[in-house]
C-alpha positions in Angstrom: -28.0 67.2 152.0 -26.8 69.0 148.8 -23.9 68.8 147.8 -23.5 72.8 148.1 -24.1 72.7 152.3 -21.5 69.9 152.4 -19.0 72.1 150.8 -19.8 74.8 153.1 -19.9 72.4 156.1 -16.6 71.0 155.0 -14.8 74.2 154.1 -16.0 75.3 157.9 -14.6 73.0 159.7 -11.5 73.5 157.2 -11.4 77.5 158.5 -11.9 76.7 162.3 -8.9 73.7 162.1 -6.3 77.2 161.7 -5.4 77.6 165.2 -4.7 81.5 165.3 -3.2 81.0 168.9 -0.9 78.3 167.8 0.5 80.2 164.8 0.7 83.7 166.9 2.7 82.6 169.8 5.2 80.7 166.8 5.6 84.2 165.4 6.0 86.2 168.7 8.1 83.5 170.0 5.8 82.8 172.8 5.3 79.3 174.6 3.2 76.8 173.0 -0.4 77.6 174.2 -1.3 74.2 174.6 1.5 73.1 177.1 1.6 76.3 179.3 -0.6 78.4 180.8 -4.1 76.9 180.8 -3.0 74.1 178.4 -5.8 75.6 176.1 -4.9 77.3 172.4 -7.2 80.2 172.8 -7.2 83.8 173.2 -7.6 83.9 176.9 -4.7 81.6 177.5 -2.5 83.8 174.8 -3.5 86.9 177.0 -1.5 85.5 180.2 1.3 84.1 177.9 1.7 87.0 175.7 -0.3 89.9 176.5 -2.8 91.4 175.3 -2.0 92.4 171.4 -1.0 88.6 171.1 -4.4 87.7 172.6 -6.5 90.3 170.6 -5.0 89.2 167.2 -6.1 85.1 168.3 -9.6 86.8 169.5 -10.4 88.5 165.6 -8.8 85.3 163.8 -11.0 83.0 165.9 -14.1 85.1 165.2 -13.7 85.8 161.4 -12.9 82.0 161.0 -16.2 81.6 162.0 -18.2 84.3 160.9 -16.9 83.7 157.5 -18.3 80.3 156.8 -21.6 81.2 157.9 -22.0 84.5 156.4 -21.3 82.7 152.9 -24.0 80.1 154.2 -26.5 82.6 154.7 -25.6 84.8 151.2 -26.1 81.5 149.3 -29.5 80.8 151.7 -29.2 77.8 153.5 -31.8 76.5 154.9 -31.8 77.4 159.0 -30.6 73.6 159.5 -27.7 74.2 157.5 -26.3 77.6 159.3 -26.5 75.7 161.9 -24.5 72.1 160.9 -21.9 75.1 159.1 -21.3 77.0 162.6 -20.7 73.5 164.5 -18.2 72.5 161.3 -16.4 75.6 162.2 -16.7 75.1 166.3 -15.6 71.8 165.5 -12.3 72.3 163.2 -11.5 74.8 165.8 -11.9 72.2 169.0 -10.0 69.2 166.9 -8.0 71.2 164.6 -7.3 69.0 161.5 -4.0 70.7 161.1 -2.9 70.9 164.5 -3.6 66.8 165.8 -6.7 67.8 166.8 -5.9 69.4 169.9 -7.5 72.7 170.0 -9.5 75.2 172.2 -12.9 75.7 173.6 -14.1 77.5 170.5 -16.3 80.2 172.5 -14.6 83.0 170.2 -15.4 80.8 167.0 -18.7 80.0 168.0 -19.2 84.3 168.6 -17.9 84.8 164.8 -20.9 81.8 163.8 -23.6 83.4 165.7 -22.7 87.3 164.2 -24.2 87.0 161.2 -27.6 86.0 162.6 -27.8 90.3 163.5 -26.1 93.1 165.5 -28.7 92.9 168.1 -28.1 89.6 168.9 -24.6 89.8 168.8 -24.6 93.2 170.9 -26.5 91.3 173.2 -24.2 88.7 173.4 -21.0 90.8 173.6 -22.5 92.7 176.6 -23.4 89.5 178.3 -20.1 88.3 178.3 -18.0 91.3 179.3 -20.5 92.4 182.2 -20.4 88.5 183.4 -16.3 88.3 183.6 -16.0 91.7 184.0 -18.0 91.3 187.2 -16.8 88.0 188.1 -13.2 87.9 187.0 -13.5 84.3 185.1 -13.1 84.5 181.6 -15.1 81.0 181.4 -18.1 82.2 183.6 -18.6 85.0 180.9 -18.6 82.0 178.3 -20.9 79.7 180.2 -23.5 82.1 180.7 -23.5 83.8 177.5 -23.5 80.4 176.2 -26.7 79.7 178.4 -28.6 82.6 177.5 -27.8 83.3 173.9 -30.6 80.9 172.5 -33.5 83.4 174.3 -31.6 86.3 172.3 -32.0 84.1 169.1 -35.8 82.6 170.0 -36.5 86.9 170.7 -34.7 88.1 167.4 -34.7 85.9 164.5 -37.0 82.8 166.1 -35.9 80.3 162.5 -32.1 80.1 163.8 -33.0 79.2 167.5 -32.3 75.6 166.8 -29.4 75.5 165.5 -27.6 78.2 167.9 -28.7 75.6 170.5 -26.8 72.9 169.1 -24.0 75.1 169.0 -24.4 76.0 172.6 -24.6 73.1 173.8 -21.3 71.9 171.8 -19.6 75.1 173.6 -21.0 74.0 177.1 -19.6 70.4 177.0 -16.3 71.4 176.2 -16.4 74.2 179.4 -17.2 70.7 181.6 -14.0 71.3 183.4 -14.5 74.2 184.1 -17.5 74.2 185.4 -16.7 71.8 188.0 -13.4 74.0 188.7 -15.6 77.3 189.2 -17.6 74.9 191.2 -14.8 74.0 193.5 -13.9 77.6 193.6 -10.7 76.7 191.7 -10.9 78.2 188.7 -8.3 80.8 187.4 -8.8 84.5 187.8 -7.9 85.8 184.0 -6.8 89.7 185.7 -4.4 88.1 188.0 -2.7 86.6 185.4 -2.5 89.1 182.9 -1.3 91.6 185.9 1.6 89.0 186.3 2.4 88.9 182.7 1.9 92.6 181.6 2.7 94.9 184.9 2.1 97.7 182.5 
Protein backbone atom coordinates (compact mmCIF):
# COMPACT_ATOMS: atom_id res chain seq x y z
CA UNK A 1 0.00 0.00 0.00
CA UNK A 2 1.40 3.48 -0.73
CA UNK A 3 1.81 5.61 1.47
CA UNK A 4 -0.67 8.09 -0.47
CA UNK A 5 -3.96 5.50 -0.04
CA UNK A 6 -3.11 5.27 3.63
CA UNK A 7 -3.38 8.94 3.99
CA UNK A 8 -6.53 8.93 2.26
CA UNK A 9 -7.73 5.83 4.17
CA UNK A 10 -6.71 7.47 7.28
CA UNK A 11 -8.02 10.90 6.70
CA UNK A 12 -11.47 8.87 5.84
CA UNK A 13 -12.07 7.40 8.62
CA UNK A 14 -10.88 10.86 10.33
CA UNK A 15 -14.05 12.67 8.33
CA UNK A 16 -16.70 9.87 9.13
CA UNK A 17 -15.51 9.88 13.13
CA UNK A 18 -17.47 13.79 13.16
CA UNK A 19 -20.81 12.66 14.28
CA UNK A 20 -23.09 15.41 12.53
CA UNK A 21 -26.03 14.12 14.66
CA UNK A 22 -24.20 14.45 17.89
CA UNK A 23 -22.95 17.99 17.30
CA UNK A 24 -26.59 19.17 15.81
CA UNK A 25 -28.80 18.08 18.60
CA UNK A 26 -25.73 19.96 21.06
CA UNK A 27 -26.56 23.05 19.11
CA UNK A 28 -30.41 22.75 18.84
CA UNK A 29 -30.49 21.71 22.39
CA UNK A 30 -31.91 18.43 21.47
CA UNK A 31 -31.50 15.04 23.43
CA UNK A 32 -28.47 13.09 22.96
CA UNK A 33 -29.22 10.89 19.95
CA UNK A 34 -27.56 8.07 21.29
CA UNK A 35 -29.64 7.71 24.62
CA UNK A 36 -33.09 8.55 23.26
CA UNK A 37 -35.03 7.80 20.47
CA UNK A 38 -33.60 4.75 18.71
CA UNK A 39 -30.38 5.00 20.74
CA UNK A 40 -28.67 5.43 17.18
CA UNK A 41 -26.64 9.00 16.21
CA UNK A 42 -28.14 9.28 12.76
CA UNK A 43 -30.37 11.23 10.67
CA UNK A 44 -33.38 9.09 11.11
CA UNK A 45 -33.25 9.05 14.82
CA UNK A 46 -32.59 13.11 14.80
CA UNK A 47 -35.84 13.24 12.57
CA UNK A 48 -38.08 11.94 15.57
CA UNK A 49 -36.01 13.98 18.15
CA UNK A 50 -35.87 17.10 16.32
CA UNK A 51 -37.65 17.26 13.19
CA UNK A 52 -36.89 17.36 10.11
CA UNK A 53 -34.39 20.53 9.37
CA UNK A 54 -32.31 18.89 12.42
CA UNK A 55 -32.46 15.59 10.55
CA UNK A 56 -31.74 17.01 6.94
CA UNK A 57 -28.68 19.00 8.18
CA UNK A 58 -27.13 15.25 9.86
CA UNK A 59 -28.34 13.59 6.35
CA UNK A 60 -25.88 16.26 4.04
CA UNK A 61 -23.05 16.17 6.76
CA UNK A 62 -23.17 12.35 6.85
CA UNK A 63 -23.10 12.22 3.03
CA UNK A 64 -20.41 14.82 2.21
CA UNK A 65 -18.18 13.18 4.98
CA UNK A 66 -18.21 10.49 2.80
CA UNK A 67 -18.32 11.58 -0.63
CA UNK A 68 -15.42 13.78 0.17
CA UNK A 69 -12.81 11.23 0.84
CA UNK A 70 -13.56 9.22 -2.03
CA UNK A 71 -13.94 11.86 -4.53
CA UNK A 72 -10.24 12.94 -3.62
CA UNK A 73 -9.45 9.10 -3.99
CA UNK A 74 -10.75 8.92 -7.31
CA UNK A 75 -9.18 12.64 -8.59
CA UNK A 76 -5.72 11.31 -7.41
CA UNK A 77 -6.66 7.65 -9.15
CA UNK A 78 -6.62 5.03 -6.86
CA UNK A 79 -6.64 1.97 -7.80
CA UNK A 80 -10.49 0.37 -7.65
CA UNK A 81 -9.16 -1.56 -4.28
CA UNK A 82 -8.32 1.55 -2.79
CA UNK A 83 -11.91 3.57 -3.37
CA UNK A 84 -13.05 0.87 -1.82
CA UNK A 85 -10.70 0.39 1.57
CA UNK A 86 -11.27 4.68 1.53
CA UNK A 87 -15.24 4.33 1.58
CA UNK A 88 -15.10 1.55 4.46
CA UNK A 89 -12.46 4.09 6.43
CA UNK A 90 -15.11 6.59 6.16
CA UNK A 91 -18.20 3.94 7.05
CA UNK A 92 -16.00 3.01 9.71
CA UNK A 93 -14.99 6.46 11.48
CA UNK A 94 -18.70 7.11 11.23
CA UNK A 95 -19.91 3.57 13.01
CA UNK A 96 -16.87 3.95 15.82
CA UNK A 97 -16.43 7.60 15.85
CA UNK A 98 -12.84 8.27 17.07
CA UNK A 99 -14.01 11.41 18.58
CA UNK A 100 -17.14 10.41 20.06
CA UNK A 101 -15.89 6.80 22.10
CA UNK A 102 -16.71 5.08 19.26
CA UNK A 103 -20.23 4.89 19.55
CA UNK A 104 -21.73 5.94 16.42
CA UNK A 105 -24.47 5.11 13.76
CA UNK A 106 -25.35 2.67 11.07
CA UNK A 107 -23.44 4.77 8.46
CA UNK A 108 -26.09 4.07 5.60
CA UNK A 109 -26.07 7.96 4.79
CA UNK A 110 -22.07 7.82 4.84
CA UNK A 111 -21.85 4.91 2.89
CA UNK A 112 -24.53 6.92 0.13
CA UNK A 113 -21.88 9.95 0.13
CA UNK A 114 -18.92 6.92 -0.67
CA UNK A 115 -20.79 5.32 -3.44
CA UNK A 116 -21.77 9.06 -5.27
CA UNK A 117 -18.91 9.57 -6.80
CA UNK A 118 -18.86 6.25 -8.63
CA UNK A 119 -21.77 8.25 -11.20
CA UNK A 120 -25.25 10.00 -11.06
CA UNK A 121 -26.80 6.94 -12.56
CA UNK A 122 -25.87 4.82 -9.90
CA UNK A 123 -26.53 7.09 -7.37
CA UNK A 124 -30.13 8.03 -8.88
CA UNK A 125 -30.58 4.53 -8.87
CA UNK A 126 -29.82 4.19 -5.45
CA UNK A 127 -31.72 7.25 -4.22
CA UNK A 128 -34.89 5.97 -5.87
CA UNK A 129 -34.49 2.53 -4.37
CA UNK A 130 -34.49 3.77 -1.05
CA UNK A 131 -37.27 6.33 -0.99
CA UNK A 132 -39.76 3.91 -3.06
CA UNK A 133 -38.75 0.98 -0.41
CA UNK A 134 -39.54 3.17 2.95
CA UNK A 135 -41.79 5.19 1.30
CA UNK A 136 -43.85 2.10 0.58
CA UNK A 137 -43.01 0.29 3.57
CA UNK A 138 -42.77 2.92 6.24
CA UNK A 139 -39.29 1.56 7.74
CA UNK A 140 -36.57 3.74 7.24
CA UNK A 141 -34.14 0.60 7.71
CA UNK A 142 -36.04 -1.65 5.14
CA UNK A 143 -35.17 1.25 2.51
CA UNK A 144 -31.43 0.76 3.82
CA UNK A 145 -31.36 -2.98 3.69
CA UNK A 146 -32.54 -3.36 0.39
CA UNK A 147 -30.81 -0.61 -1.28
CA UNK A 148 -27.86 -2.00 0.48
CA UNK A 149 -28.75 -5.48 -1.15
CA UNK A 150 -29.19 -4.32 -4.53
CA UNK A 151 -26.70 -1.54 -5.01
CA UNK A 152 -23.76 -3.92 -6.16
CA UNK A 153 -26.03 -5.00 -9.53
CA UNK A 154 -26.20 -1.05 -10.09
CA UNK A 155 -22.36 -0.93 -9.71
CA UNK A 156 -21.57 -4.58 -11.74
CA UNK A 157 -24.31 -2.77 -14.63
CA UNK A 158 -22.55 0.78 -14.53
CA UNK A 159 -18.98 0.99 -13.75
CA UNK A 160 -18.24 -3.18 -13.50
CA UNK A 161 -14.15 -2.10 -11.90
CA UNK A 162 -15.81 -0.68 -8.54
CA UNK A 163 -18.23 -3.72 -7.96
CA UNK A 164 -15.98 -5.14 -5.42
CA UNK A 165 -15.33 -2.79 -3.37
CA UNK A 166 -19.08 -1.42 -3.06
CA UNK A 167 -19.66 -5.02 -1.87
CA UNK A 168 -17.49 -4.79 0.91
CA UNK A 169 -19.07 -1.76 1.84
CA UNK A 170 -22.43 -3.39 1.65
CA UNK A 171 -21.89 -5.82 3.43
CA UNK A 172 -20.16 -3.65 6.32
CA UNK A 173 -23.70 -1.61 6.11
CA UNK A 174 -25.75 -4.95 6.39
CA UNK A 175 -24.03 -6.25 9.60
CA UNK A 176 -24.59 -3.32 11.37
CA UNK A 177 -28.64 -3.33 10.31
CA UNK A 178 -28.50 -7.10 12.14
CA UNK A 179 -30.87 -5.84 14.63
CA UNK A 180 -32.94 -4.72 12.65
CA UNK A 181 -33.44 -7.16 10.55
CA UNK A 182 -34.46 -9.48 13.16
CA UNK A 183 -36.78 -6.61 14.62
CA UNK A 184 -38.55 -6.18 10.98
CA UNK A 185 -38.57 -9.90 11.20
CA UNK A 186 -40.52 -9.99 14.37
CA UNK A 187 -42.64 -7.25 13.06
CA UNK A 188 -41.25 -4.92 15.72
CA UNK A 189 -39.54 -2.58 14.12
CA UNK A 190 -40.35 1.26 14.32
CA UNK A 191 -42.53 2.98 11.82
CA UNK A 192 -40.24 6.36 11.03
CA UNK A 193 -43.83 8.48 9.95
CA UNK A 194 -45.43 7.69 13.26
CA UNK A 195 -42.77 9.15 14.98
CA UNK A 196 -42.05 12.15 13.11
CA UNK A 197 -46.11 12.85 13.23
CA UNK A 198 -45.58 12.65 17.10
CA UNK A 199 -42.75 14.92 17.11
CA UNK A 200 -43.71 17.52 14.37
CA UNK A 201 -47.80 17.69 14.21
CA UNK A 202 -47.15 20.34 11.67
Amino acid sequence: MSAVALGMIIFAYLCGSISSAILVCRIAKLPDPRQHGSGNPGATNVLRLGGRWAALAVLLFDVLKGMLPVWLAYVIQLAPFYLGLTAIAACLGHIYPLFFHFRGGKGVATAFGAIAPIGWDVTGLLSGTWLLTALLSGYSSLGAIVSTLIVPFYVWWFKPEFTFPVAMLSCLILLRHHDNIQRLWRGQESKIWHKWRKKTPD
